[in-house]
N, C-alpha and C positions, 0 to 999 in steps of 0.2 A: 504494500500500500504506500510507504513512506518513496517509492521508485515512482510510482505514478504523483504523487504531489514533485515530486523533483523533476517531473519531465513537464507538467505544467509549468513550474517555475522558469526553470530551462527554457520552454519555447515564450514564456513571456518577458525573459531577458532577453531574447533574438529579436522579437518584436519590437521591445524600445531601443533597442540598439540603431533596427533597419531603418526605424520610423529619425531616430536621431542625425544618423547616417544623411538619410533621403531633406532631411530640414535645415540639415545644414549645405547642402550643395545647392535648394532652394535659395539661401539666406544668400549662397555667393555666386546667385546668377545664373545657374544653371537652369537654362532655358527650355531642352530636350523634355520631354517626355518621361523617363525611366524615373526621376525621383518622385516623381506623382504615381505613379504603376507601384515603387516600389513603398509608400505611403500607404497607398490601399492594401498593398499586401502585410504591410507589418497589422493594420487595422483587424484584417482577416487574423493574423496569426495571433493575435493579443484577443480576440471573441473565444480561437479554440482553444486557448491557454485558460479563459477564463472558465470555460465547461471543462476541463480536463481536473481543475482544481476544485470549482465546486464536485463532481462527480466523486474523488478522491477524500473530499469532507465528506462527503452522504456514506460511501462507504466505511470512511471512521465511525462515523458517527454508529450504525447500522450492528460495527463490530461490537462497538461499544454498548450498546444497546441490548445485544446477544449475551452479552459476555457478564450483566451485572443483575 
């Protein structure tokens, strides 16, 4: 269980990373296309970070719940 909240976490530090990545080449003019593309993509990847993590609390939760 504690693997699946870490793969959440994991994919929602890649997320702000991309998203930080992509807003700073915004900030310095970059004009093209890909930092907007890769914007929306970090967005996508920080929604399935955010279900990967809640899913991973319900399963605690669930365990815990079994188990008392």
């Amino acid at each position: 269980m504690n693997s699946v909240m870490n793969s959440g976490m994991n994919l929602q530090y890649t997320a702000q990373n991309r998203a930080n990545d992509a807003a700073q080449r915004i900030a310095n003019g970059d004009v093209n296309a890909e930092p907007l593309v890769q914007l929306q993509v970090a967005k996508n990847e920080s929604g399935a970070a955010a279900k990967v993590i809640k899913t991973a609390d319900e399963m605690l939760g669930t365990v815990i719940d079994t188990t008392a």
